[in-house]
N, C-alpha and C positions, 0 to 999 in steps of 0.2 A: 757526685759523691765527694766529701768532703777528704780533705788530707789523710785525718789525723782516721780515716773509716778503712780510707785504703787501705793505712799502713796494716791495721787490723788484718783485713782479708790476703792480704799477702803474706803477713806473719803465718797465719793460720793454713794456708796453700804451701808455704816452702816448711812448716814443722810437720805436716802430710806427709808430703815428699819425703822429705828425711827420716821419719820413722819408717815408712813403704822400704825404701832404699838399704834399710840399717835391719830389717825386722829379721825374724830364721825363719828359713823354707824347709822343708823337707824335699828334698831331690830323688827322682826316681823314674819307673819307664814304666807305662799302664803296659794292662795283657795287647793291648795292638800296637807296639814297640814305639810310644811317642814318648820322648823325656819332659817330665814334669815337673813343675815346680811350686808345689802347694805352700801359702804362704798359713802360719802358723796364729791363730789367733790372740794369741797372749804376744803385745805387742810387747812390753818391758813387765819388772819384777820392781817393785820398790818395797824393802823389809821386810821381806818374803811373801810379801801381797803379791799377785797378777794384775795386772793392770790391760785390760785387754782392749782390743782393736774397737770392738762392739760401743765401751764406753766411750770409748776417743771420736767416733763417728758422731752418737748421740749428744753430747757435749759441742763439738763444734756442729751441727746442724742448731743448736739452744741458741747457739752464739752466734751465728748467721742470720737466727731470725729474729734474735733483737738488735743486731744493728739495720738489719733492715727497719723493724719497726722504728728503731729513731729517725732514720732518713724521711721516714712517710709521717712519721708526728710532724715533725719540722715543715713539712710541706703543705700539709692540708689543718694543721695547726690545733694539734691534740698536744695537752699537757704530757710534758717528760716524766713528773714526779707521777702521775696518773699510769703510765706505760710502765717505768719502770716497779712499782709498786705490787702492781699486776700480773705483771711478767713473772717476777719473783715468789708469787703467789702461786701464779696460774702454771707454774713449771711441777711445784712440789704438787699441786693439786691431779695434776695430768698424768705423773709417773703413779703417783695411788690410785689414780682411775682406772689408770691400764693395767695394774697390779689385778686390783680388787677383778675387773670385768673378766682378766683371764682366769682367775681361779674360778669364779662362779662358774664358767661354764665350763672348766677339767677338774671339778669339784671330785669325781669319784674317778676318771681314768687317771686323772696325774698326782691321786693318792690322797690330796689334801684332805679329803673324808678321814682316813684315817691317822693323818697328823697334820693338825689344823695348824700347829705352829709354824709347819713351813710356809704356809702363807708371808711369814715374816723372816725366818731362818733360812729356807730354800732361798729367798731371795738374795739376803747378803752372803749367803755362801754360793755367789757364782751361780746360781742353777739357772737363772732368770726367769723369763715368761710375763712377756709384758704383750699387751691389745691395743693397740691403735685406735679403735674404736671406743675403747674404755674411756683413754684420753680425751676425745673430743663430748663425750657425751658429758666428763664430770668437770673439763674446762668450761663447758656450757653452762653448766647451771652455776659455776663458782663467776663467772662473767656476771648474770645476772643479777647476784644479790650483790656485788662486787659494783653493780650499775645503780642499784638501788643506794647505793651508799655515797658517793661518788657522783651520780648524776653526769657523767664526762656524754658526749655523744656519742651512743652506742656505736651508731652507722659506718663514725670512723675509725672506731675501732675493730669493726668488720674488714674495714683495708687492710689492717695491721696483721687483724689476728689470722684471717684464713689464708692469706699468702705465705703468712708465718709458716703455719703446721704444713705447707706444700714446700717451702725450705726445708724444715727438717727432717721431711718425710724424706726428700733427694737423696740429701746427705745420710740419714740414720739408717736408711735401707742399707749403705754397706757396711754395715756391722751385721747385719746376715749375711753377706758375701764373707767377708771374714769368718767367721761362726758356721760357713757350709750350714747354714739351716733356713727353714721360713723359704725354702724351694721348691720347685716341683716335680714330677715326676720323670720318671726315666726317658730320654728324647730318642735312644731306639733301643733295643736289646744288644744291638751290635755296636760295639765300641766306637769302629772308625767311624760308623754313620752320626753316632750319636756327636761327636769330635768334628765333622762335617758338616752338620747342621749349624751345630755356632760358629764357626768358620766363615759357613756362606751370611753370617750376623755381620760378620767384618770385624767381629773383636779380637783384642787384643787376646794376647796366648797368656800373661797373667791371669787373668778374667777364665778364658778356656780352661785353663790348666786348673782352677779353683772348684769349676763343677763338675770333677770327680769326686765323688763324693759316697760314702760307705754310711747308710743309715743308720746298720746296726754295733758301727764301731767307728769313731771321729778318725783315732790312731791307727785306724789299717792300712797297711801295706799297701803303697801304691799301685802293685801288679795284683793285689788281691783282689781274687772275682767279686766279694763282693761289691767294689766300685762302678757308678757307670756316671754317665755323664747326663744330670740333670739339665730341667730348665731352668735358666739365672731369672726365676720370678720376683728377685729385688732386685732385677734392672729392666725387668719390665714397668715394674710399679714405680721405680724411682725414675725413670724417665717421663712415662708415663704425666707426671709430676712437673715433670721440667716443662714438659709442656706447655699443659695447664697454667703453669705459673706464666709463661711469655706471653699466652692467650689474653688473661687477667694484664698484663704490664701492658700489653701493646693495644689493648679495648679500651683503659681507661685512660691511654693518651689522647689518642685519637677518635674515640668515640663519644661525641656530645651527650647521647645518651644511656651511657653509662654512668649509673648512681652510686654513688657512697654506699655501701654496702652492700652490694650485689656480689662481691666478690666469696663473702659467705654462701649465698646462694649456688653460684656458681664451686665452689668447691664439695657442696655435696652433694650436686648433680656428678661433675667430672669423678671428682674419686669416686662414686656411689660405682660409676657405669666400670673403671678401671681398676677396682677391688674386685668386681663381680666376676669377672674373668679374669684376674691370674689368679684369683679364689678357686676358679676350678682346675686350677692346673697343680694348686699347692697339694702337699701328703700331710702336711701338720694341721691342717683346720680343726676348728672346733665344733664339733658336735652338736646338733638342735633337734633331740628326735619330739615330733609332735604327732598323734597317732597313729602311730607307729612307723613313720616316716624320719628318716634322718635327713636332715635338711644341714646345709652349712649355718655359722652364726654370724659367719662373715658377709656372707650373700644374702639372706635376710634383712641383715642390717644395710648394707649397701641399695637393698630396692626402697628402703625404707628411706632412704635417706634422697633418690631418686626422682619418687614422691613427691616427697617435701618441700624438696629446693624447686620442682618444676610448679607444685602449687605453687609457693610464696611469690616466687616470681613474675607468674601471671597474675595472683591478686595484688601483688602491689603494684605492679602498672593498671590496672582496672582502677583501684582506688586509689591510682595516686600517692603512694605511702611515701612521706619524705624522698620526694621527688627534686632532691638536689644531684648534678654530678661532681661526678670526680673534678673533674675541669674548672668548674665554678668554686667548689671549695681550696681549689688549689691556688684561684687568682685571687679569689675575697682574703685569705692568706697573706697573701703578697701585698695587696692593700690597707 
């Protein structure tokens, strides 16, 4: 990693810290006499805006996965004006996708039926509500004609892009840790057990302490019953994540036959299978009823996507589909 990338990532690890360190808790002692310390979403205030945790996550998880994409243009030798063009594109495209896909389907529970403005309004006034899924599916097709224009090789920008969105899914997960939301269900009715369960996790009592959590009031009383202690299913899914992404780093060093673009594939198999369950652990899912069955829209789309990536995979090694690897484009590069 070059100098000037580091100073980057350490800048952006010690401004972490220091907002972590500097943010307000709310202090207090659950009904099973543990003392708590719930850290508070609105990281700072600038002119009487909130500026919250949630965007500080999302923002540096953007900014992790474009310097990683420079590191990997630089190496397997994908134009920079072409990445960063993209990028800058494929970010505003991505946040509107996840916009548009959540509304469509809380089109009538989360009101927007009857005021279609806050599809626009809700959003810049703090309400948020954004799909992960939305994102990849309108980054997808903005790729596309984006390739048609452009002509770059797709393949390597498969490297870039699906390691990308497994960056900042890492990172952007804890802004629902922050935010107590995008969690799952109650981990026992009994306090200590529930407190006990993540404990035997090995986590940290920050982390613990954060998934007390009152659904039907952010601001409740940290002894008020109605708290209990959820599952942290954005540290399932953000690990989860991390994973996957070492899986992808350490395959296509060492594995010859590992192609230039598999790495897409491999991202919507992996997250496909790793959405699909802590999708059913979450209480905020979205809704898919089809005769007269409710189905999640999460897990539908995650089998879908399971599908996909296990065909493609197998017909492009049948036929051979740009049958370059990672490896060889990394040396012809270098030559």
């Amino acid at each position: 990693m070059k100098q000037k990338h580091k100073k980057w990532l350490v800048f952006l690890i010690v401004a972490f810290l220091a907002f972590l360190a500097g943010c307000a808790v709310r202090e207090g002692v659950d009904v099973a006499g543990n003392e708590i310390k719930i850290i508070d979403r609105v990281a700072f205030t600038v002119f009487g805006r909130n500026v919250y945790w949630y965007a500080i996550c999302i923002i540096s998880g953007i900014t992790l996965a474009y310097v990683y994409g420079l590191l990997v243009a630089k190496k397997i030798g994908f134009k920079e004006e072409d990445l960063i063009d993209g990028f800058i594109i494929g970010v505003i495209v991505g946040i509107i996708g996840a916009r548009l896909y959540y509304v469509a389907f809380a089109w009538n529970e989360g009101g927007y039926a009857q005021d279609p403005l806050r599809v626009i309004t809700g959003f810049i006034n703090e309400e948020g509500g954004l799909a992960i899924h939305g994102a990849v599916l309108f980054v997808a097709v903005f790729v596309y004609f984006y390739w048609r224009r452009r002509r770059f090789d797709v393949y390597k920008l498969g490297e870039m892009l699906a390691p990308g969105f497994m960056i900042g899914q890492i990172v952007g997960r804890w802004g629902n840790f922050f935010n107590q939301e995008a969690h799952g269900g109650p981990i026992s009715e009994n306090l200590a057990e529930g407190r006990a369960f993540l404990e035997r996790l090995l986590l940290p009592d920050f982390i613990i302490d954060q998934m007390l959590i009152s659904d039907s009031n952010y601001y409740a009383a940290i002894d008020s019953a109605s708290r209990n202690y959820m599952h942290p299913t954005f540290l399932y899914e953000s690990f989860w994540n991390f994973l996957g992404l070492m899986i992808v780093l350490v395959s296509r060093r060492f594995w010859k036959k590992y192609w230039l673009g598999d790495a897409v594939l491999f991202y919507m198999v992996w997250y496909g299978i790793g959405r699909f369950f802590v999708e059913a652990l979450r209480t905020d899912y979205l809704p898919l009823r089809i005769f007269g069955l409710e189905l999640r829209v999460a897990q539908v789309v995650s089998v879908a996507m399971i599908i996909a990536g296990v065909t493609l995979f197998v017909l492009r090694r049948i036929f051979k589909v740009h049958p370059v690897s990672y490896l060889e484009a990394v040396e012809e590069n270098k030559n």
